[in-house]
C-alpha positions as CSV (number, residue, x, y, z in Angstrom):
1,X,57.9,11.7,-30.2
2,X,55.7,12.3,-33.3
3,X,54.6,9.4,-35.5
4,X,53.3,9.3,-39.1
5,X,49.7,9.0,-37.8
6,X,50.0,12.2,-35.8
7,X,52.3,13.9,-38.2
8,X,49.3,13.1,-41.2
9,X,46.8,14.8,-38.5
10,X,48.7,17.8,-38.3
11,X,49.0,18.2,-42.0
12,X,45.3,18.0,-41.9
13,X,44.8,20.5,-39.4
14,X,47.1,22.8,-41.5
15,X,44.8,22.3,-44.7
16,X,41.7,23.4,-42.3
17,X,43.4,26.3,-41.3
18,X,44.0,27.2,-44.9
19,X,40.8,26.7,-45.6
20,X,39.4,28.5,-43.0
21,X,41.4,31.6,-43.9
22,X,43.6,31.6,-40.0
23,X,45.9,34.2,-40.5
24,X,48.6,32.7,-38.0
25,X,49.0,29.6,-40.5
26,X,49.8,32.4,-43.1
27,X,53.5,33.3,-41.4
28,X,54.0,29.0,-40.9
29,X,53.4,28.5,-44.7
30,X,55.5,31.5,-45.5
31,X,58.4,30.7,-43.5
32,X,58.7,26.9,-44.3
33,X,57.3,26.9,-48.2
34,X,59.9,28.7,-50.8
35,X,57.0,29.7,-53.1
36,X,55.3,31.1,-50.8
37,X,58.5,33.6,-49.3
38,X,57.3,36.6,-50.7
39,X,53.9,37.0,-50.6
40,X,51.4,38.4,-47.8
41,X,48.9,36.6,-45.4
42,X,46.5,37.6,-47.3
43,X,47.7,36.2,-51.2
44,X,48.7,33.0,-48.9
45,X,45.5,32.4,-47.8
46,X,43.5,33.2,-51.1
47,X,46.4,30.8,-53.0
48,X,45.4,27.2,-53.6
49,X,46.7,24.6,-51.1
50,X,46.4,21.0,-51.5
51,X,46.6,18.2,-48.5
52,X,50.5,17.5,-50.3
53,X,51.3,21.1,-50.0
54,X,50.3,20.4,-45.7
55,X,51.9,17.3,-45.7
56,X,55.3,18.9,-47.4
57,X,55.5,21.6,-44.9
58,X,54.8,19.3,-41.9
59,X,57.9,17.6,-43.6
60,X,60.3,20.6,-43.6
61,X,59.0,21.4,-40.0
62,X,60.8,18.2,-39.0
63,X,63.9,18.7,-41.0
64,X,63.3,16.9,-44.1
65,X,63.0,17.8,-47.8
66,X,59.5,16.3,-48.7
67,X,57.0,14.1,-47.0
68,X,58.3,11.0,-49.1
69,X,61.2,11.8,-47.7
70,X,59.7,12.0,-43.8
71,X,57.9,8.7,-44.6
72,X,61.6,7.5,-45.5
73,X,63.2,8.5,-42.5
74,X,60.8,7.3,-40.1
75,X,61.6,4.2,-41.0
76,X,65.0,4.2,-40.2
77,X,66.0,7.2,-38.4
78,X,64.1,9.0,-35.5
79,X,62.7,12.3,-36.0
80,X,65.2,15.2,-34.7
81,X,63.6,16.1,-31.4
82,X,64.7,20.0,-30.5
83,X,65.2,20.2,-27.0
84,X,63.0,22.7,-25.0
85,X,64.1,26.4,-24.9
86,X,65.0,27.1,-21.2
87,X,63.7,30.5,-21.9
88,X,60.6,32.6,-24.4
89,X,62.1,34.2,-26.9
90,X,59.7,37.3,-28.2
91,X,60.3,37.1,-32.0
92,X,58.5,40.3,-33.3
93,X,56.2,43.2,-31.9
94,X,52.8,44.9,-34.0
95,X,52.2,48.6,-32.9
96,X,48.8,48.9,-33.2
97,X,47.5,52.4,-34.1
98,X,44.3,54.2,-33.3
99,X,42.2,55.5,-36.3
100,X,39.3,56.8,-37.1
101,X,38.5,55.7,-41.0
102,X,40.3,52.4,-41.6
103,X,40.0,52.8,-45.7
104,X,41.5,56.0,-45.5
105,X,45.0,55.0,-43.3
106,X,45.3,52.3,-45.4
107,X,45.5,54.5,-48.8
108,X,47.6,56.9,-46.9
109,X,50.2,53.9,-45.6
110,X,49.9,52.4,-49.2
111,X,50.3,55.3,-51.5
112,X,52.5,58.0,-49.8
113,X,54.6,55.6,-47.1
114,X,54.9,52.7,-49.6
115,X,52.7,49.9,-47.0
116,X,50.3,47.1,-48.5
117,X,47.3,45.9,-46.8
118,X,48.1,42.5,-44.9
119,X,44.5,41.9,-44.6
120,X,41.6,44.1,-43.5
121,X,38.7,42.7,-41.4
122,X,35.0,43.5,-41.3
123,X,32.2,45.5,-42.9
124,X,33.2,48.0,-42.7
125,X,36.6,47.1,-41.5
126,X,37.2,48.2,-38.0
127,X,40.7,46.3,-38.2
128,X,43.7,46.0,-40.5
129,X,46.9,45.1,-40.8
130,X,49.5,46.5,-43.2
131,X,53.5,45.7,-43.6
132,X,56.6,47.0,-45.3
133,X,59.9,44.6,-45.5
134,X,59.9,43.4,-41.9
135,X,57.7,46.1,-40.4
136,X,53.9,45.2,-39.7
137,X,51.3,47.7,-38.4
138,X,48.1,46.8,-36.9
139,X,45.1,49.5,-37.2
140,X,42.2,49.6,-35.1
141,X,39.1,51.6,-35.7
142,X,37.6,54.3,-33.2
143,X,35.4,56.5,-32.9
144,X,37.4,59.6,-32.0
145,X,40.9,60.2,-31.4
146,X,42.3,58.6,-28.0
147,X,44.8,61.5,-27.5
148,X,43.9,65.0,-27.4
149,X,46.1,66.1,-30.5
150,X,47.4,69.4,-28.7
151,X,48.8,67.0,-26.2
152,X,50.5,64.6,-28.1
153,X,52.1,67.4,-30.6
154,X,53.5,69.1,-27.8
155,X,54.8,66.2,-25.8
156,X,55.8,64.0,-29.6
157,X,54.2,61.1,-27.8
158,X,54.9,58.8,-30.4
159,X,52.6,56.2,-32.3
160,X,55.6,53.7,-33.7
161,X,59.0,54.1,-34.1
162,X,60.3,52.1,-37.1
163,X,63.9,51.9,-37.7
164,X,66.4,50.7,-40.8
165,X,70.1,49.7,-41.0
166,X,72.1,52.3,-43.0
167,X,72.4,56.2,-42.9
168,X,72.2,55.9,-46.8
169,X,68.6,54.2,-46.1
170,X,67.1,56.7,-43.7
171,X,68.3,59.5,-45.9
172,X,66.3,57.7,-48.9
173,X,63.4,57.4,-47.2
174,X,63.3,60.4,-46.3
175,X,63.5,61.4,-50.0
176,X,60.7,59.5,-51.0
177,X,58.5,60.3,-48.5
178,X,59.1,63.6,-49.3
179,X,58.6,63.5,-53.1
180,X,55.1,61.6,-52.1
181,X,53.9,64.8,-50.7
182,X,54.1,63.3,-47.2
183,X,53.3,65.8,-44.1
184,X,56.5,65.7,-41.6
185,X,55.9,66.5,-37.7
186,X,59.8,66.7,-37.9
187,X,62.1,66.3,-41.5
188,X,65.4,64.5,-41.2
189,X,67.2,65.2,-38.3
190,X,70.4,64.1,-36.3
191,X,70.0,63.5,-32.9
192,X,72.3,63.8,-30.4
193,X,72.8,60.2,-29.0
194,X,74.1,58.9,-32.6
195,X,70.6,58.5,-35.0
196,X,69.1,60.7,-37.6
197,X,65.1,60.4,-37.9
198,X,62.0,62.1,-38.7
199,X,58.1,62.2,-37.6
200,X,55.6,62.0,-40.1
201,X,51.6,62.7,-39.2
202,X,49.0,60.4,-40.2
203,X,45.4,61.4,-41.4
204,X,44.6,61.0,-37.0
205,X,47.5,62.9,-36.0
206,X,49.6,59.6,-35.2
207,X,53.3,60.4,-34.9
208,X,55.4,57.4,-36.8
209,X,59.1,57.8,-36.3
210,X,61.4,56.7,-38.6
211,X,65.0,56.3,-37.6
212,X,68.3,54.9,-38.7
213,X,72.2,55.8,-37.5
214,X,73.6,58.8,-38.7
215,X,76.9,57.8,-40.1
């Protein structure tokens, strides 16, 4: 069972992180800190964070409100103790697409499909990550395209497939795609087996599908 000392050393490690600019500590600050809910990896890690900012998020990891509070309860209570998961539980997936110019898909995800840039890495960057609502996307520099672009046309092998909850929301993305001058391998379409969806192309060729149910 965690005790202060270990709990203190763990809000320390958390401050190095921070300091260190480790993107996984990003998504633990952002899910456990309120003022930190809306903003990207990257604002996280450029924001200031103080040792007490550590220490209040090692609290809320353990149930309580502030560390005062942790320091409180540890001398009377014992720390809640979840019991082990009997089984993994995968909690989100990152396509990871193929490009060619990394500054270029990450003006064409930003200004026509409405992405910003989760971080960028390198100089020149030969790896990004962008991210709408939920939705992250991982891009990965190469040299030439990985699928022969006849091929993947023909056969729609698809890139990502991205989906929303409402017919009313796939039908107004659509819309703004469209009215940001967006190239479609396929416009708005329903599909036999319940969905409506479109393709749209990416500077490479990538096919991104975007889908939600049709009524």
């Amino acid at each position: 069972m965690p005790n202060l000392e270990n709990l203190k050393k763990q809000a320390k490690l958390i401050l190095r992180w921070h300091r260190e600019r480790h993107y996984p500590v990003a998504a633990q600050i952002r899910e456990h800190l309120p003022r930190f809910l809306n903003m990207p990896d990257s604002e996280i890690l450029a924001a200031g964070f103080k040792l007490s900012d550590a220490q209040e998020m090692v609290a809320r990891q353990q149930g309580f409100d502030s560390w005062q509070a942790l320091k409180s309860g540890l001398s009377t209570t014992s720390l809640k103790v979840k019991s082990s998961p009997s089984k993994a539980a995968i909690v989100s997936a990152e396509p990871q697409l193929f490009v060619t110019d990394i500054k270029r898909s990450c003006e064409f995800l930003r200004e026509k499909l409405g992405f910003t840039l989760v971080f960028s890495y390198g100089k020149p960057p030969y790896y990004a990550q962008v991210g709408r609502d939920a939705a992250r996307l991982n891009l990965r520099c190469v040299e030439r395209p990985v699928i022969e672009s006849t091929v993947r046309d023909r056969e729609e092998l698809l890139s990502v497939s991205m989906t929303v909850a409402t017919a009313d929301e796939i039908k107004l993305l659509f819309l703004e795609f469209q009215s940001a001058g967006v190239a479609f391998h396929q416009t708005l379409k329903k599909q036999p087996w319940g969905a409506k969806n479109f393709v749209v192309k990416d500077p490479d060729g990538n096919l991104l599908l975007f889908a939600g149910p049709a009524n």
